[in-house]
C-alpha positions as CSV (number, residue, x, y, z in Angstrom):
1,X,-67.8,-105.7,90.5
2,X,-69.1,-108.7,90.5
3,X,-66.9,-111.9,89.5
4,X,-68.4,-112.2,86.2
5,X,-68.0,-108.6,84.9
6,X,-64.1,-109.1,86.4
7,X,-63.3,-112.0,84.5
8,X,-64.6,-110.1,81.3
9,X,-62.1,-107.2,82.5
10,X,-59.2,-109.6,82.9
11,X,-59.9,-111.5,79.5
12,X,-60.2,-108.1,77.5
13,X,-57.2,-107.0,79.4
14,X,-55.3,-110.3,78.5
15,X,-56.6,-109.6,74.7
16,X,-55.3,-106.5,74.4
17,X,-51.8,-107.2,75.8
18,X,-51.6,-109.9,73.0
19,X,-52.5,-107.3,70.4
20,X,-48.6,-106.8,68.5
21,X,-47.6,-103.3,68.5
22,X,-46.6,-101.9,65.5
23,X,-43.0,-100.3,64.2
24,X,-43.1,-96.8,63.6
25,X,-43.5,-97.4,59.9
26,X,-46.3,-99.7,60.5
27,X,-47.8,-97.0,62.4
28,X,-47.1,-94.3,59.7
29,X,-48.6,-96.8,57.2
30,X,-51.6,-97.5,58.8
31,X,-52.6,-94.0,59.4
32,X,-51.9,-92.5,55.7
33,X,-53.7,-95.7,54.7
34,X,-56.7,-94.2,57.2
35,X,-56.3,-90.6,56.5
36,X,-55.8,-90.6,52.7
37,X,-58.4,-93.8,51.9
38,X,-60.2,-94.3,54.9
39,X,-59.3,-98.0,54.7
40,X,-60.7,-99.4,58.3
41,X,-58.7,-102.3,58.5
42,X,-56.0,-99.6,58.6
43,X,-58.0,-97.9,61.5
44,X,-58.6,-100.9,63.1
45,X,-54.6,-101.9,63.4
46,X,-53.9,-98.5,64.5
47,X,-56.7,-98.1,66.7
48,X,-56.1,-102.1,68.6
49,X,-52.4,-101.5,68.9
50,X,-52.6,-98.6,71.1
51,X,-55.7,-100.1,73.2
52,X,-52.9,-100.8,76.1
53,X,-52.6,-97.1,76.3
54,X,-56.0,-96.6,76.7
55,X,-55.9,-99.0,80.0
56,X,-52.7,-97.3,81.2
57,X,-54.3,-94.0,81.5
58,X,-57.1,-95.3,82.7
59,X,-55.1,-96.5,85.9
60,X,-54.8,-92.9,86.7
61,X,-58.9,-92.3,87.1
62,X,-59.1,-95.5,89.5
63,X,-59.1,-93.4,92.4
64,X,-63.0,-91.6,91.9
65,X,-64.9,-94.7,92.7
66,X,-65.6,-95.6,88.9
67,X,-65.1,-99.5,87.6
68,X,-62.2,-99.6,85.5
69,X,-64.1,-101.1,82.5
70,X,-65.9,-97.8,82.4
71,X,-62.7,-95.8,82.4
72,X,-61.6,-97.8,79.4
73,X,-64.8,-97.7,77.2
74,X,-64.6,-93.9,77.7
75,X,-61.0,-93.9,76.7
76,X,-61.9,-95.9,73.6
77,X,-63.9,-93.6,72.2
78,X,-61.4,-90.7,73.2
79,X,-58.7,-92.9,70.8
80,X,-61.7,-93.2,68.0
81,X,-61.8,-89.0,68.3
82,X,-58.1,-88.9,67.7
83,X,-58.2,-90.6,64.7
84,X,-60.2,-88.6,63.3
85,X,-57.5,-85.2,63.3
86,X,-54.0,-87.1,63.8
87,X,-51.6,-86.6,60.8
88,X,-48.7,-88.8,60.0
89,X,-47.0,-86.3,58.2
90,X,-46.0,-84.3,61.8
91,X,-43.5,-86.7,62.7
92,X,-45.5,-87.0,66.8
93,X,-46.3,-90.6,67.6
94,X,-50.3,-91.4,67.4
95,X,-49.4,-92.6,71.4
96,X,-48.2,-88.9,72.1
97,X,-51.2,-87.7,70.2
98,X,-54.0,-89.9,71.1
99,X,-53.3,-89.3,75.0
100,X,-54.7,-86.0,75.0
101,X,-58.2,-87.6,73.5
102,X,-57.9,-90.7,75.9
103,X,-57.4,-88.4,79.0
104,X,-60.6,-85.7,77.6
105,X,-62.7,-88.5,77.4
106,X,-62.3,-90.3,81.1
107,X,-62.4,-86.7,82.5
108,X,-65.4,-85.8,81.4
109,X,-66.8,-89.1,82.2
110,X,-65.3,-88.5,85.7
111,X,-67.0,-85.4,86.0
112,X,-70.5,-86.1,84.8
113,X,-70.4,-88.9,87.4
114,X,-69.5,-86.9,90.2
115,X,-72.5,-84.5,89.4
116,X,-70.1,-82.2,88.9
117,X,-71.1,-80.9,85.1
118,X,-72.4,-77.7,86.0
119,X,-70.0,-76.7,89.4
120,X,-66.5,-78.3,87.3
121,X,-66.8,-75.5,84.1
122,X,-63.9,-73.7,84.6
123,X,-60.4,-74.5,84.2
124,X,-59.7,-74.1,87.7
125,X,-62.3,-76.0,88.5
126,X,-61.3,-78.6,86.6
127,X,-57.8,-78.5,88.2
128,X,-58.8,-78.5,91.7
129,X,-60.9,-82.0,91.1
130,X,-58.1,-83.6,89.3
131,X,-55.2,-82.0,91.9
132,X,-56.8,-81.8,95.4
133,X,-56.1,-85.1,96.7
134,X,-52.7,-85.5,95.1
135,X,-52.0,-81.9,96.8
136,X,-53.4,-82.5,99.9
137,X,-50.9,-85.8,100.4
138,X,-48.2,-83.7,100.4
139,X,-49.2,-81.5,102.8
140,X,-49.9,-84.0,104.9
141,X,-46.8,-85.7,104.5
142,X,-44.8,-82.3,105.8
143,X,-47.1,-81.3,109.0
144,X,-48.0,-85.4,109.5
145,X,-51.6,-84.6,109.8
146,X,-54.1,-85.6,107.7
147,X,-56.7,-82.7,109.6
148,X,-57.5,-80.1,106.7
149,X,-56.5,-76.9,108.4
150,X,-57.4,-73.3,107.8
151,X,-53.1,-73.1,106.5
152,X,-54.0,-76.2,104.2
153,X,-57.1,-74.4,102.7
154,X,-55.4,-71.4,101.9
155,X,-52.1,-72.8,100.3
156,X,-54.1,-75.2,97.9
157,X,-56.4,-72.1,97.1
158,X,-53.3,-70.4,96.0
159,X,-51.8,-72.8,94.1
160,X,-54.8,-74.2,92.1
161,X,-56.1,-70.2,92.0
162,X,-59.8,-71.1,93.6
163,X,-61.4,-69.8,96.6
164,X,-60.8,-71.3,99.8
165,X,-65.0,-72.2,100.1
166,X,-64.1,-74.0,97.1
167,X,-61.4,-76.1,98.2
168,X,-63.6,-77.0,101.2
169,X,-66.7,-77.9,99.4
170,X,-64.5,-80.1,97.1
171,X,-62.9,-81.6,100.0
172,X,-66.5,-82.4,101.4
173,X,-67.1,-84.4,98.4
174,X,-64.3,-86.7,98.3
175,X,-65.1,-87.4,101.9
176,X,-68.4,-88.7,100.7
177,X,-70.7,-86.0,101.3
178,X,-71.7,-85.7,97.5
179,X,-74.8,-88.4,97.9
180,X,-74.8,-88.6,94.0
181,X,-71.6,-90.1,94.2
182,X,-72.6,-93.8,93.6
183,X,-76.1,-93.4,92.3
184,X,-76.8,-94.5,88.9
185,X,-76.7,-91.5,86.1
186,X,-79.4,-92.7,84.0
187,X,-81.8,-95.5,83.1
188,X,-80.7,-98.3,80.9
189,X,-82.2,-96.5,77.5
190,X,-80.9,-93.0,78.5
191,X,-77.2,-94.3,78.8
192,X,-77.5,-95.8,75.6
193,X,-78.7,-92.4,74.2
194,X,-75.8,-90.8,75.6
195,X,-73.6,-93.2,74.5
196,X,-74.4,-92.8,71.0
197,X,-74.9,-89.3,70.9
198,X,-71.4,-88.9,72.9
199,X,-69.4,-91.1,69.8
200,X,-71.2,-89.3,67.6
201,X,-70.4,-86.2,68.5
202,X,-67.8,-84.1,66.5
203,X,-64.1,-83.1,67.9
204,X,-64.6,-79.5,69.1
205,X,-66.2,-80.4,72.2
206,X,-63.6,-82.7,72.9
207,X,-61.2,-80.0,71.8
208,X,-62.3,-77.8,74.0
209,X,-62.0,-79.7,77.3
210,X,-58.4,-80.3,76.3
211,X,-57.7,-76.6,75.6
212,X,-59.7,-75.5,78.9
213,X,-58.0,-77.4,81.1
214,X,-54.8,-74.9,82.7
215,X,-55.0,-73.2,78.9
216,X,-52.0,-70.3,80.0
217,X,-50.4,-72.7,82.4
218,X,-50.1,-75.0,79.3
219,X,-49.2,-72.5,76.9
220,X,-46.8,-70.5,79.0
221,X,-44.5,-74.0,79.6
222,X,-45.0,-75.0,75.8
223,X,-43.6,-71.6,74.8
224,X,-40.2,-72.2,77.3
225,X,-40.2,-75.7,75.8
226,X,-39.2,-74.0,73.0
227,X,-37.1,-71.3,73.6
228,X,-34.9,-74.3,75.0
229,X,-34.6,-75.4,71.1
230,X,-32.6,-71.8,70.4
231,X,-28.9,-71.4,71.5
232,X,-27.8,-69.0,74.2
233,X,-27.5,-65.9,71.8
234,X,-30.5,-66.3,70.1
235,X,-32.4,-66.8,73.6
236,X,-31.4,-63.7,74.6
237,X,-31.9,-61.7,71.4
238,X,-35.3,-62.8,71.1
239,X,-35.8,-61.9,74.7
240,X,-34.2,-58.4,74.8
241,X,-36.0,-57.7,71.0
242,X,-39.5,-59.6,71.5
243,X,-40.3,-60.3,75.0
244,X,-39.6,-57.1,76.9
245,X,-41.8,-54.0,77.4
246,X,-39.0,-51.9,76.0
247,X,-37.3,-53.6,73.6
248,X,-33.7,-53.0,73.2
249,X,-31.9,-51.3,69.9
250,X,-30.0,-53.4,67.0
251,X,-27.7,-51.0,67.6
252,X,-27.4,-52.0,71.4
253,X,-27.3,-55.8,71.2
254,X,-24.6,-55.4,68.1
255,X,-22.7,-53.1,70.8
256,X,-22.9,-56.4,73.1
257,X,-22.7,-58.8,71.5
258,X,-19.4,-57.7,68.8
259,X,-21.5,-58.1,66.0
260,X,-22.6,-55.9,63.4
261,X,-26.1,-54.3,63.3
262,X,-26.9,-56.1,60.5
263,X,-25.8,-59.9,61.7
264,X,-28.1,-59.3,64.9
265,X,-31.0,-58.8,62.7
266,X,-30.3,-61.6,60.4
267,X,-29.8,-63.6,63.8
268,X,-33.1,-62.4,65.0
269,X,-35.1,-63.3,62.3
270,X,-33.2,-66.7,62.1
271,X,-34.0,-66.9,65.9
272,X,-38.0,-66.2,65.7
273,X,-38.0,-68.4,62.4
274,X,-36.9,-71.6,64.6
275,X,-38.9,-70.6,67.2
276,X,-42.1,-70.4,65.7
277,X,-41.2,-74.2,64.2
278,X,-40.5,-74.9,67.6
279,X,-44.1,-74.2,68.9
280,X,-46.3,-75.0,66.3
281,X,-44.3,-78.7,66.0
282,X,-45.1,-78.5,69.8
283,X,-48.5,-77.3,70.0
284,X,-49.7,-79.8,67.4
285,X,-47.5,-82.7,69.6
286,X,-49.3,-81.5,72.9
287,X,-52.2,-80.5,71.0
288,X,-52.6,-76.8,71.9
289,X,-53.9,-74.3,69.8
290,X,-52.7,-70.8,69.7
């Protein structure tokens, strides 16, 4: 970067930081005020007081060769998508919200730089770009080796649940093998293209990314997230009349439990009431559809 385009970063960087952020109810405010009459000075408070965020996550992405101020423009427009679906009513914080947008966005600016659009489809694939290196530290650290072994190849294969000539070629890649790595995407005209077709664009692609990236993993968590919001007795009788193969009886858990047949099932339904509040107040916090 050259010291012109750095001192732009570090002025816009300084601006933002000065930007106030706003109270919770400033926050609600300014989003009804959005949602309900479009009002863009309303947008505009909301969207400038969480531009910090949007430099925080980008932190994260520094590592894959790309200039920060990239990261961030990406991660503006990610904020700008989140807008357009975030509702004050839920109670979640437009920060807690917006992040899944922000992090879409610089991923899938990640990827298309790497040339890896077409190989980086999948889920997994997904997973073992973003995890790899993070992984492979660790390893490391326990056999103090840096040397990508056969033992390495296999265990990161099983954890991310790719193929071990997967792992490899990825590996190749971050070494500096991928040629593309640095070369411009496109010609001055064609990024501005993109760039306009990609704000433009509507939510469900961006949706998408965010729902294909570790999709069971994600869901599988968010649903124990919530069966820790049900007390000990209601845990179990969901599990023993839900979530096994062979449910057990009324009759059996009342025999437990001391309770009469009837109090189990009003428990149960209590139970499976809470816990579906529990994930969809979740699933709309982490945004994951189900």
């Amino acid at each position: 970067m050259n010291q012109s385009a750095e001192e732009i970063c570090k002025r816009y960087a300084r601006t933002v930081m000065d930007i106030p952020i706003l109270s919770s109810e400033e926050e609600y405010i300014c989003a009804k005020d959005w949602r309900e009459k479009q009002s863009k000075k309303a947008l505009d408070r909301l969207v400038s007081s969480h531009l910090r965020l949007v430099m925080k996550v980008a932190q994260g992405y520094r590592g894959y060769g790309l200039p920060i101020s990239e990261l961030v423009a990406e991660g503006n427009v990610g904020i700008l998508q989140a807008t357009k679906n975030f509702d004050p009513e839920k109670g979640v914080k437009f920060s807690t919200y917006s992040t899944w947008w922000i992090r879409a966005s610089m991923q899938e600016y990640v990827l298309k730089s790497w040339s890896l659009v077409k190989m980086g489809t999948t889920s997994a694939q997904r997973k073992l770009f973003f995890s790899l290196r993070k992984l492979k530290r660790t390893l490391d650290a326990e056999d103090n080796s840096s040397y990508l072994t056969n033992e390495k190849i296999q265990t990161i294969a099983d954890k991310l649940e790719v193929k071990p000539e997967e792992v490899v070629d990825m590996h190749n890649r971050f070494a500096g093998k991928d040629s593309s790595l640095n070369a411009p995407m496109s010609s001055a005209s064609e990024s501005e293209s993109e760039w306009i077709e990609w704000v433009s664009d509507d939510s469900e692609s961006h949706e998408t990314l965010i729902l294909e990236k570790d999709e069971y993993t994600r869901k599988n968590e968010l649903f124990e997230e919530a069966l820790l919001k049900l007390s000990d007795r209601e845990k179990y009788i969901i599990a023993e009349r839900r979530l096994k193969d062979k449910p057990k009886t009324l009759e059996d858990i009342a025999q437990e439990l001391g309770l009469s047949r009837e109090r189990v099932r009003q428990l149960e339904v209590l139970a499976f009431d809470k816990l579906k509040k529990a994930v969809k107040s979740l699933s709309y916090e982490q945004n994951i559809h189900f």
